[in-house]
N, C-alpha and C positions, 0 to 999 in steps of 0.2 A: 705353855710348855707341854711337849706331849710325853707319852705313858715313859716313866721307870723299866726300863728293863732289866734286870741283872744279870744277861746272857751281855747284852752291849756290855755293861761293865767291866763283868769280866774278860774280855776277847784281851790275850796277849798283845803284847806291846807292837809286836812284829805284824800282827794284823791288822792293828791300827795304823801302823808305818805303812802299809802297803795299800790302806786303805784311802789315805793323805794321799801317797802317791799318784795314785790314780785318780784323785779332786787334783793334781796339780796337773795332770795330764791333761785332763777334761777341761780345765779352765786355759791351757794355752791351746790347745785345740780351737775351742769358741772365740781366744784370740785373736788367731791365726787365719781364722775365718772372717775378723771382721765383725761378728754379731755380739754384737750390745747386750747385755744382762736381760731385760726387757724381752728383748726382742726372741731372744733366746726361750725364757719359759713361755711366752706364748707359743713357740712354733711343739715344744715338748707337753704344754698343759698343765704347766705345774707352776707353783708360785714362788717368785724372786728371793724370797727367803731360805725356800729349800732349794733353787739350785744354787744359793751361794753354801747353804748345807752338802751338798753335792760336790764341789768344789772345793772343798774344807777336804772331803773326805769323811766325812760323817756315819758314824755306824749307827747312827739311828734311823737314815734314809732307808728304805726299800730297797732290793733288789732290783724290782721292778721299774722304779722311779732312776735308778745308775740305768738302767738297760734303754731307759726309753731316751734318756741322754745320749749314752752311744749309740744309739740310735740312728736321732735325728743328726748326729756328728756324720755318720757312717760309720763307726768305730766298731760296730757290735759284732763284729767278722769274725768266729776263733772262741767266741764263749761259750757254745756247745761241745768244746774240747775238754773246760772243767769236767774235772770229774770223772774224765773218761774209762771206763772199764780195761779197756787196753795197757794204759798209763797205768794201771793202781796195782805197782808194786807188791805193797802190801796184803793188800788181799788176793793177788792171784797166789804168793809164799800161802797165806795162809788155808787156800785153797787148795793147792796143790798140798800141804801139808796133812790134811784130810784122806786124800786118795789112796785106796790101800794099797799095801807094799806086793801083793799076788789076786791075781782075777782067777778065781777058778767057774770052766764054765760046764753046766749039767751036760754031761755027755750024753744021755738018755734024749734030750733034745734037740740033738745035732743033725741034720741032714745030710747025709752023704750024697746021695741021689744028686747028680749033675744031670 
């Protein structure tokens, strides 16, 4: 069995739901392809136990070990979009929240000279 984590543990219900989902993805994909269990970890490097951990949905899998899945799927298109800076809501509010309400700028500084 490998290591205890208590970050897996705890991960919300919704991201283990989503976590499933995406092993149920992953396993009709290799369906849908035809490729065999077997046949499948050897082509990723990994062993038949974790990609059917893979498949589960498993948060004890790796990131790395999902990627290299979608992968060899073709699937991995679109995952440099996590997380995007663009996208994050949140913190561009709480950045823009930061910025002060007046700029004042040293006039002694200023160049007039065109």
């Amino acid at each position: 069995m490998g290591k205890y984590s208590k970050g897996v543990a705890a991960l919300p219900e919704s991201i283990k739901g989503a976590l499933r989902q995406v092993g149920k993805n992953i396993q009709i994909a290799r369906k849908r392809r035809r490729i065999p269990l077997r046949q499948m970890s050897e082509r990723t490097l990994i062993s038949v136990p974790t990609l059917r951990k893979v498949e589960k949905g498993s948060a004890s899998v790796s990131l790395g070990v999902f990627l290299q899945v979608l992968w060899t799927l073709q699937l991995h298109t679109g995952f440099e979009l996590i997380a995007d800076p663009k996208k994050d809501d949140v913190g561009i509010q709480k950045e823009q929240a930061r910025l002060p309400e007046k700029v004042h700028s040293d006039k002694s500084k200023i160049d007039l000279n065109f």
